[in-house]
N, C-alpha and C positions, 0 to 999 in steps of 0.2 A: 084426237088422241091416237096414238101411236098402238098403243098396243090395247086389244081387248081382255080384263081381266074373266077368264071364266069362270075359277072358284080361285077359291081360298081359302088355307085352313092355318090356325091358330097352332101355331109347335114350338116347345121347347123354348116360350116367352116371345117369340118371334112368329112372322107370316112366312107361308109358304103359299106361291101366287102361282097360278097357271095360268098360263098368257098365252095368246096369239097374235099373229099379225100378217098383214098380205106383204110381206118382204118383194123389192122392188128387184133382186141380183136372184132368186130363185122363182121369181113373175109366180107365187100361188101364196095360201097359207102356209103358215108356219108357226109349231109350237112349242113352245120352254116353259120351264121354269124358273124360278127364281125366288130365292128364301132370301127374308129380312130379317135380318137377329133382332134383338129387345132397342139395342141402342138408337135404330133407327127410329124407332117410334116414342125413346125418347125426347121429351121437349127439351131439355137441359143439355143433351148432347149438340152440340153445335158443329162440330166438325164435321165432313163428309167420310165417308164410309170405303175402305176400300173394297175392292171384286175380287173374287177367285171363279174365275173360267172354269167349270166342270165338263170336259167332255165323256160322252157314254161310250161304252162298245156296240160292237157288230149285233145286231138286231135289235136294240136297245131304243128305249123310248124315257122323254126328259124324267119318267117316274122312277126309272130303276134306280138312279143314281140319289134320287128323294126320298125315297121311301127305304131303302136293304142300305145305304152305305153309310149313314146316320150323321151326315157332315154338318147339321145344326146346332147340337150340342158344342162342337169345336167353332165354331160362326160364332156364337153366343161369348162364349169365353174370351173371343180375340177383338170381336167386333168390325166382324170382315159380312157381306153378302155374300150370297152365290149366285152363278146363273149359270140353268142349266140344259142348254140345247139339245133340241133333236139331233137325232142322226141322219135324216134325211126328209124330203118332200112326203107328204102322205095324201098321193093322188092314186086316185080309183084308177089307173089304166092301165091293161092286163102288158104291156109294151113295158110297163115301167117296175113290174112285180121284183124282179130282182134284184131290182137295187134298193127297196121299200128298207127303210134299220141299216143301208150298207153306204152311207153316202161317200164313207173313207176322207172325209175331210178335205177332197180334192174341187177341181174343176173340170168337170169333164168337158170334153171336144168332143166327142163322137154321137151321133145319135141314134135314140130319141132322148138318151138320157142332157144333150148340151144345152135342152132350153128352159130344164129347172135343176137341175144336177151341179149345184156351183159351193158345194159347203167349204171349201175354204176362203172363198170371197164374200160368202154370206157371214161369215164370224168379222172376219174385219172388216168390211165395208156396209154391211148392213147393221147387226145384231149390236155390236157395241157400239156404233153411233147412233143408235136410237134407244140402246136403254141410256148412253150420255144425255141425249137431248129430254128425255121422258124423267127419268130419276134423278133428279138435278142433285138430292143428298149423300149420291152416290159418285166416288172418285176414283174416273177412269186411266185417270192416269197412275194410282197407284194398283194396279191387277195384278195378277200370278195367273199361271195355267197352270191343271192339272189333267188327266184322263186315263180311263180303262181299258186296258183291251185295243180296238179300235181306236177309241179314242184318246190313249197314251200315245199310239202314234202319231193321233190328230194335235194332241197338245205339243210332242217333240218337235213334228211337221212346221207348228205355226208359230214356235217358241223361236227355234233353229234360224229362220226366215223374218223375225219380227222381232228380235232379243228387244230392242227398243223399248217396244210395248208394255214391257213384262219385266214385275219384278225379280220371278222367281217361276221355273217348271219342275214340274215333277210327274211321277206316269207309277200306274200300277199293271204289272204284267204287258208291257207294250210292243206292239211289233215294230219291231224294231229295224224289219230289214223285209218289208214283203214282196221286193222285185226279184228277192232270193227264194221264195217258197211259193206255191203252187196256189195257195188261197188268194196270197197278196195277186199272183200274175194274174189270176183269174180277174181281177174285179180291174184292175190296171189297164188291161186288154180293153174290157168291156167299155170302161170311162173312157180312155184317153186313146185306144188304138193300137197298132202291133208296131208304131216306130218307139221302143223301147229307152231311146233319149229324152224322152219328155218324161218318163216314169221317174227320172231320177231328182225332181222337183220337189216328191211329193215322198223320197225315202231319206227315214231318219239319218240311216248309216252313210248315207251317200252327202244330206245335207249338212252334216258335224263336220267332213272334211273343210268344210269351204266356211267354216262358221267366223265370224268379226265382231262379233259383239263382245258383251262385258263377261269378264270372268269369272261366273257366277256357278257355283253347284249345280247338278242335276242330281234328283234325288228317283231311284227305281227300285221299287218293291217285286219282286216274284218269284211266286210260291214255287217250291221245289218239287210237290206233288200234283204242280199243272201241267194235264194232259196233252197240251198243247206248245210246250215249252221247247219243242225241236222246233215251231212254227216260230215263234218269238224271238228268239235266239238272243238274250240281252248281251250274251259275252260276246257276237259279232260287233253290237255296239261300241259297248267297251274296246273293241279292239281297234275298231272303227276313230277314235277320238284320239287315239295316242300319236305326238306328233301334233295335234292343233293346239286353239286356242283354251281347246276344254280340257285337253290331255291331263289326266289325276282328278280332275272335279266332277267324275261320273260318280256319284257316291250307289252303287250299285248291290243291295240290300235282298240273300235268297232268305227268304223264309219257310224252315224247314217244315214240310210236313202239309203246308197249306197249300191248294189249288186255285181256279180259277175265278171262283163263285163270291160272292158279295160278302160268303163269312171271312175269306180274304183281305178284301175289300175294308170293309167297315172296321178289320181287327187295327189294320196301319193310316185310317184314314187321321186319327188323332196326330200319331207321328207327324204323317205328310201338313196335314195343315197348321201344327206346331211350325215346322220348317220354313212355310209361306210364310206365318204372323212375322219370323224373323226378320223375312226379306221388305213385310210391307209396312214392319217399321211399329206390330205390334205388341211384342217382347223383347 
C-alpha cells in the first residue's frame, strides 16, 4: 500500500483522510490530505471522480486548507475529490528549519535543501501517480489546480508548465512575481542559488510569457485589504499575459475590503470551485 491512512474523519457526507507516505523524489515522509465527497462511497455511482489539486501557503500544513477553507461542501455538490499537499518535507534537522512550510513549489539545487527539497517534482512525478495508482475511483486525468498564497504561485507555477495536465487553474491572492520582491528572492537564492536564470522556471510572470497550451481562463481572487498585496503584485501578472496565449483570459477578481486570511479564502472558495466543476465537465 502506497499510502498510510492515519485518521479519518466523517465531513459533510464525505471522508477527509490524512495520509502519508515515504515519497521516493523527496527520499523521507510525506503528508496530505485528501477529501472524498458522498459520491465516492456511493455504490450506484460508477463513474470515476474527478481531482482538484489544492495547494497551501507559506507555512501552511495539508490541515489549513481542510479545516478554515471549507472546500467539501463545494466537493460534495459537484462531485469532484480534493488532495491536499504539504508544503514541504517535515524533517527534524536544525540545517533544514528554514525551509520547514516554505517548499515554494520548486526543486532545489543548492544545499542541504537539494536531497529532499523537490515540491514541484514531488506533485507531478510522485503525489499524483500514486494517488493514480492507489485510488483507482479516482480520475486523474480529469484535475484542475487551485492554491493560496504560496501556493497560488505553486498552482500558476505547475499549471503555466503542465496546461496538459489540467483542466482548469485558479489561485487565491498568489505571488505572482517573486523574483521581483525581496521574500520571493530570499527563498529563490536559498533553493536554487544566486545564478538568477534558473529562478525564472519557477515565476508566474515570467512563465505566462512563453505559455502554449489551451486557451483557457485563469481565475485570481485578491483581497484589496491584503497586507501584503505590494508583495503579490497580481496586476504585474496581468500585465505580464498581454500579448500571449492568455492575453484577456486572466479573469483577475479584487475583492474589496478582504485580506489574506482563510475568511478570504473560504468566502470565494465556492466561486473558485464552481469555475473548476465547469472546466471538469461538472456543470
Amino acid at each position: 500500500m502506497t499510502f498510510t491512512i492515519e485518521e479519518s474523519f466523517a465531513s459533510f457526507g464525505g471522508k477527509m483522510l490524512k495520509l502519508s507516505h515515504e515519497s521516493t523524489v523527496n527520499n523521507c515522509k510525506m503528508n496530505l490530505n485528501l477529501y472524498l465527497p458522498h459520491q465516492y462511497f456511493d455504490p450506484d455511482h460508477k463513474e470515476q471522480l474527478p481531482v482538484l489539486l489544492f495547494l497551501s501557503g507559506l507555512n501552511s500544513t495539508p490541515d489549513n486548507i481542510s479545516e478554515k477553507a471549507y472546500v467539501p461542501p463545494s466537493a460534495n455538490k459537484y462531485g469532484f475529490a480534493v488532495i491536499l499537499p504539504d508544503t514541504s518535507p517535515r524533517l527534524e534537522d536544525e540545517k533544514l528549519k528554514n525551509g520547514i512550510g516554505a517548499g515554494m513549489y520548486l526543486d532545489a539545487t543548492e544545499e542541504p535543501w537539494n536531497k529532499n527539497f523537490h515540491m514541484y517534482s514531488y506533485i507531478l512525478k510522485d503525489l499524483i501517480p500514486s494517488i493514480r495508482k492507489e485510488y483507482t475511483k479516482l480520475n486523474l486525468d480529469r484535475m484542475s489546480i487551485c492554491g493560496h498564497s504560496m501556493g497560488g504561485m505553486g498552482a500558476l507555477i505547475i499549471y503555466l508548465r503542465n496546461p496538459d495536465l489540467f483542466k482548469s487553474c485558479s489561485a487565491f491572492a498568489p505571488l505572482t512575481h517573486p523574483i521581483g520582491v525581496k521574500n520571493g528572492q530570499k527563498y529563490f537564492k536559498m533553493f536554487l542559488g544566486a545564478d538568477e536564470s534558473k529562478w525564472t522556471n519557477y515565476d508566474p510572470s515570467c512563465l505566462i510569457k512563453h505559455y502554449d497550451g489551451p486557451k483557457r481562463p485563469i481565475l485570481i481572487h485578491q483581497g484589496t485589504g491584503d497586507q501584503g498585496i505590494k508583495d503579490l503584485i497580481p496586476e504585474y501578472f496581468l500585465e505580464a499575459s498581454k500579448g500571449t496565449k492568455l492575453d484577456g483570459l486572466i479573469q483577475l477578481k479584487y475583492a474589496e475590503g478582504y485580506d489574506h486570511a482563510y475568511y478570504f479564502v473560504s468566502t470565494f472558495v465556492p466561486e473558485q470551485c464552481e469555475f473548476h466543476a465547469k472546466y471538469l465537465g461538472l456543470s
